[in-house]
C-alpha positions as CSV (number, residue, x, y, z in Angstrom):
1,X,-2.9,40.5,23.0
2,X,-3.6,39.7,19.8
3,X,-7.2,38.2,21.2
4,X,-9.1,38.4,24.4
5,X,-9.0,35.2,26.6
6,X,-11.5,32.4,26.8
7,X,-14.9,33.7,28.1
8,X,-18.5,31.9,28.3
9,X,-19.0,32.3,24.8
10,X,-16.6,29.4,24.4
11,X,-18.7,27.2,26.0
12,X,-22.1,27.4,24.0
13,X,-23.5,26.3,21.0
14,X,-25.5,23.5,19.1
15,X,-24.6,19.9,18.5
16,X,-25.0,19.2,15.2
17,X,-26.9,15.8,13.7
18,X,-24.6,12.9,12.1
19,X,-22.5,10.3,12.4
20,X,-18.9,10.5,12.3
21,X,-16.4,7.8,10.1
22,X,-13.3,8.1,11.6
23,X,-11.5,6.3,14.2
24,X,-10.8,6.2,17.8
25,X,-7.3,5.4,19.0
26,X,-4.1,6.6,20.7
27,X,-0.8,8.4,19.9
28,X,1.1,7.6,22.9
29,X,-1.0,8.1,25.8
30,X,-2.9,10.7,24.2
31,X,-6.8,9.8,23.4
32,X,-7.3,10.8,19.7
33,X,-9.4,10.8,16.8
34,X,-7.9,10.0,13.4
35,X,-10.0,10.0,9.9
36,X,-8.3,8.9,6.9
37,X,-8.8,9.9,3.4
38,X,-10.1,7.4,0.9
39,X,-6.5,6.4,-0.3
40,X,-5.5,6.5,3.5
41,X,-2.8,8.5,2.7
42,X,-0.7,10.3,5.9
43,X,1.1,12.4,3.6
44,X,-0.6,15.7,3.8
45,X,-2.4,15.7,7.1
46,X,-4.2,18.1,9.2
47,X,-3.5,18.5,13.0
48,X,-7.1,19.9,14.9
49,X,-6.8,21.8,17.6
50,X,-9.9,21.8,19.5
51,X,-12.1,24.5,21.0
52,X,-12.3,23.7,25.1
53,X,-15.8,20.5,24.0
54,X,-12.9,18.9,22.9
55,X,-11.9,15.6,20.5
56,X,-15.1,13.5,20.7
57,X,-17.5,16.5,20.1
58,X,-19.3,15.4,17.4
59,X,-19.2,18.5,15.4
60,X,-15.5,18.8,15.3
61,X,-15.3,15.2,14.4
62,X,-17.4,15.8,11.5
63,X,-15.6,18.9,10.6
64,X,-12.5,16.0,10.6
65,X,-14.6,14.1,8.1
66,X,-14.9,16.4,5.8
67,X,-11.2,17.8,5.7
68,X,-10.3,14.1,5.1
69,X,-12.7,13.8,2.5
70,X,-10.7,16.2,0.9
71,X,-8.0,13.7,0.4
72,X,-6.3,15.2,4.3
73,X,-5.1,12.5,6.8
74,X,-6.5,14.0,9.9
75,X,-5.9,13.8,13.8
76,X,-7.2,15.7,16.7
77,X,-5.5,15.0,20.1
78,X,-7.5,15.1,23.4
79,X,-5.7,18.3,25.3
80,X,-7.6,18.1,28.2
81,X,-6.9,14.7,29.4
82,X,-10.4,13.2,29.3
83,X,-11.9,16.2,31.2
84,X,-13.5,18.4,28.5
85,X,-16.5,21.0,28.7
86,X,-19.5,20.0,28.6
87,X,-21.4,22.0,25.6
88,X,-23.7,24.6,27.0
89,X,-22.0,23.7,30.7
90,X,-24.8,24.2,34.1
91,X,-25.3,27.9,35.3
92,X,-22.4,28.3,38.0
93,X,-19.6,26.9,35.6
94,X,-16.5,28.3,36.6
95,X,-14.6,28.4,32.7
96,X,-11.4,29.9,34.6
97,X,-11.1,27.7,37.1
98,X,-11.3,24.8,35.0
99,X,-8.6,26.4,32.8
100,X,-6.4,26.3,35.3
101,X,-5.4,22.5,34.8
102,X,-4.9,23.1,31.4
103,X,-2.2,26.3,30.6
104,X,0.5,26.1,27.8
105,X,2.6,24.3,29.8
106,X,-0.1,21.6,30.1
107,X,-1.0,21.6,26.3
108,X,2.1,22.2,24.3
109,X,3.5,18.8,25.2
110,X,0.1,17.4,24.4
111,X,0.5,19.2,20.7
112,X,4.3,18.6,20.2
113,X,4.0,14.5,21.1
114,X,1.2,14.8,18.7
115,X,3.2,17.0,15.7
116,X,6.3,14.4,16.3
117,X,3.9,11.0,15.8
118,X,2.8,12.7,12.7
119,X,6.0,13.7,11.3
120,X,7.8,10.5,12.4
121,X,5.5,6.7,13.0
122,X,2.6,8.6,11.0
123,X,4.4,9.5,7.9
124,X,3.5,12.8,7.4
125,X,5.5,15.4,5.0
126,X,3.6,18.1,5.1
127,X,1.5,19.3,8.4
128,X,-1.6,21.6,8.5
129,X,-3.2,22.6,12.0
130,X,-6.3,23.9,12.6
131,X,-7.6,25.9,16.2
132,X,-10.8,26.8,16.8
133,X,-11.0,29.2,19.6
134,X,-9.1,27.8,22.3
135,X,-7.0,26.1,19.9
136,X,-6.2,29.3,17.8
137,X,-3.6,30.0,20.4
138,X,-1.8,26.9,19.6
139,X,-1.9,27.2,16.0
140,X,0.5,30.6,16.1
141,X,3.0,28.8,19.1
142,X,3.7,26.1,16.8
143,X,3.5,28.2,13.6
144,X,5.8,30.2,15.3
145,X,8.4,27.3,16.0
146,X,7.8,25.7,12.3
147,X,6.8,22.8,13.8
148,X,3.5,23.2,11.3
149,X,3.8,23.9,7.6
150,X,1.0,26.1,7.4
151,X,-2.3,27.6,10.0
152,X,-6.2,28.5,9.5
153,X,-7.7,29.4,13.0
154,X,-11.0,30.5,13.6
155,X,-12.7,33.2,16.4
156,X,-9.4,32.4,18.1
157,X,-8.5,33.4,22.3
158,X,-5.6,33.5,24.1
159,X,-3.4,34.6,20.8
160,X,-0.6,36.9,22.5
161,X,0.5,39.5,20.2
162,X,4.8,37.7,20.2
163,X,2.9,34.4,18.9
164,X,1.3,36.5,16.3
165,X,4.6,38.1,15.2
166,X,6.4,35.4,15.0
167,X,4.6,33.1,12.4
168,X,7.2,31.6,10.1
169,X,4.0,29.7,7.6
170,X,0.9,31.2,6.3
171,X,-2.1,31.6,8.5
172,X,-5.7,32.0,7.6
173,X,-8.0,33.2,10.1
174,X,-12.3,33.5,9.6
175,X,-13.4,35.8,12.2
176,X,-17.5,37.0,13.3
177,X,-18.9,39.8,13.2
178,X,-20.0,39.6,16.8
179,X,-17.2,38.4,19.0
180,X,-16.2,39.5,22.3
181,X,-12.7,37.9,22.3
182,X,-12.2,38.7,18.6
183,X,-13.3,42.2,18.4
184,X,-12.9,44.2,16.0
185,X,-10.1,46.0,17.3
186,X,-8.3,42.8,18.3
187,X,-9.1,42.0,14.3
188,X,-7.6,45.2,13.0
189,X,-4.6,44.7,15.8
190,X,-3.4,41.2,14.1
191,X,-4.0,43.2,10.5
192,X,-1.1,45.5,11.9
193,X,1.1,42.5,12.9
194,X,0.5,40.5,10.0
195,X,1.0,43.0,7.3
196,X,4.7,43.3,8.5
197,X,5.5,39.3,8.1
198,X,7.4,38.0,4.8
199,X,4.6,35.4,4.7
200,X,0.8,35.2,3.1
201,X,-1.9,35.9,5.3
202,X,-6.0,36.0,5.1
203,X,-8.7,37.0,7.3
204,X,-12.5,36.6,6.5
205,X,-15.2,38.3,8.2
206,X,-18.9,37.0,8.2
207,X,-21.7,38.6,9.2
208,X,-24.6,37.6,11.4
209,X,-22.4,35.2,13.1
210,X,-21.0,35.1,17.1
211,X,-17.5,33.1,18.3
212,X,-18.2,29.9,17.5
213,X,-19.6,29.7,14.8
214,X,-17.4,27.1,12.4
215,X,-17.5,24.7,15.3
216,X,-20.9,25.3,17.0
217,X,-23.3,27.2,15.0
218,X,-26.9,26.5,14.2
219,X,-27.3,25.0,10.9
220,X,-30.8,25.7,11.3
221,X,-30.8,29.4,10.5
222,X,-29.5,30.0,7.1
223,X,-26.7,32.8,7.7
224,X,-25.5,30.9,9.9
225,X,-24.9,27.5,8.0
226,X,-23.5,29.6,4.9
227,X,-21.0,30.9,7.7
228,X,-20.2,27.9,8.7
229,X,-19.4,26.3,5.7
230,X,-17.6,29.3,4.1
231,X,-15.0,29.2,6.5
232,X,-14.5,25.2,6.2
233,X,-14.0,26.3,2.5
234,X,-12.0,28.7,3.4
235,X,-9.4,26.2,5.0
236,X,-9.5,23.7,3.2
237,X,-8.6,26.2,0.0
238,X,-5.9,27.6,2.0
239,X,-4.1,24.2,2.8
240,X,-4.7,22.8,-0.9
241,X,-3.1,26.3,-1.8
242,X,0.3,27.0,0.6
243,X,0.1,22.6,2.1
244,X,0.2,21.0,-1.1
245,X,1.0,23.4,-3.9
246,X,4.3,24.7,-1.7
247,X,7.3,22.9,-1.3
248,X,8.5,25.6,1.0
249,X,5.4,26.9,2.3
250,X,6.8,29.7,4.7
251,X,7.9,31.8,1.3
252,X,5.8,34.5,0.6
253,X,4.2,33.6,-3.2
């Protein structure tokens, strides 16, 4: 595997202060939050793929916010059919059992309803997705069909190495230092895979930082909140780079 799968680390973290300015709605029968950019635009837009808190976390909402403040039409889908994880979930949480319910055969059609709303009703030309953890894994399935133009994941699980190799758009990746289902080798594994793919590629490393950290890191301890905000930068560059620069976005620049 290109990363480890999900572990408790997934589940932790610190819920960030703010209020959020998109919308609640529905694609389908999907629950999902959609933020608009100030021209309300759906032309460039940015697919989220949540960690397992899911769509209504705050933090990831606000992360929404500011991607669409950067002129991106932005949606992220509920994949877990109103039954998220609870942020820093009761001792005794069984993270594998609750996975059960919600394999790739449970959460591709969730992303691929999603993808075909945006391209079609939603008016989208050019399609961005995001993962954080959980939904790194997603990011290189769909990458891999071309169903997105282009990727950035962060700390992501469950990547198997065939999803990795068969990218066909670029794919930005910020990883931690510290990172039980990212390790270091896992890091240096997807180097290997990527460096033999016709398309451009990035991965970051900060320090002082543990999975999580774009999503769920406390902005309360300096390293920490420079992490975090590097790697927003760091996707948001990459999609005004190879989402809105590219008119074929899979060609290697």
């Amino acid at each position: 595997m290109a990363s480890h799968q999900p572990a408790a680390c997934c589940t932790v973290g610190v819920k960030h202060s703010g209020e959020s300015v998109g919308e609640l709605g529905k694609i389908g029968e999907i629950d999902t939050y959609f933020s608009y950019p100030k021209d309300r635009s759906t032309q460039n837009a940015i697919l989220i793929i949540t960690d397992v808190i899911g769509h209504e976390f705050i933090n990831v909402q606000l992360i929404a916010d500011q991607f669409a403040a950067n002129g991106y039409f932005v949606v992220i889908p509920d994949l877990f059919k109103g039954n998220p994880v609870k942020l820093n979930p009761p001792e005794g949480f069984d993270l594998w059992e609750w996975l059960k319910d919600f394999q790739t055969k449970d959460v591709d059609p969730i992303v691929a309803a999603t993808l075909k709303e945006l391209r079609g009703p939603l008016g989208a030309k050019r399609i961005g997705a995001v993962g954080y953890c959980f939904g790194g894994k997603y990011v290189c399935r769909f990458l891999k069909t071309g169903q997105i133009d282009v990727g950035y994941t962060a700390h992501p699980s469950f990547v198997d190495e065939e999803e990795l190799e068969g990218i066909q758009g670029p794919l930005s990746i910020s990883a931690a230092e510290t990172d039980q289902i990212f390790p270091a080798e896992k890091r240096h594994k997807s180097e290997e895979i990527l460096l033999k793919l016709p398309v451009p590629y990035q991965i970051n490393l900060f320090s002082d930082v543990v999975h999580g950290f774009a999503v769920r890191s406390d902005v309360s301890k300096k390293r920490e909140k420079f992490a975090k905000e590097q790697a927003f930068l760091q996707a948001v560059t990459w999609f005004n780079e190879y989402l809105l620069k590219s008119d074929n976005p899979a060609e290697k620049l």
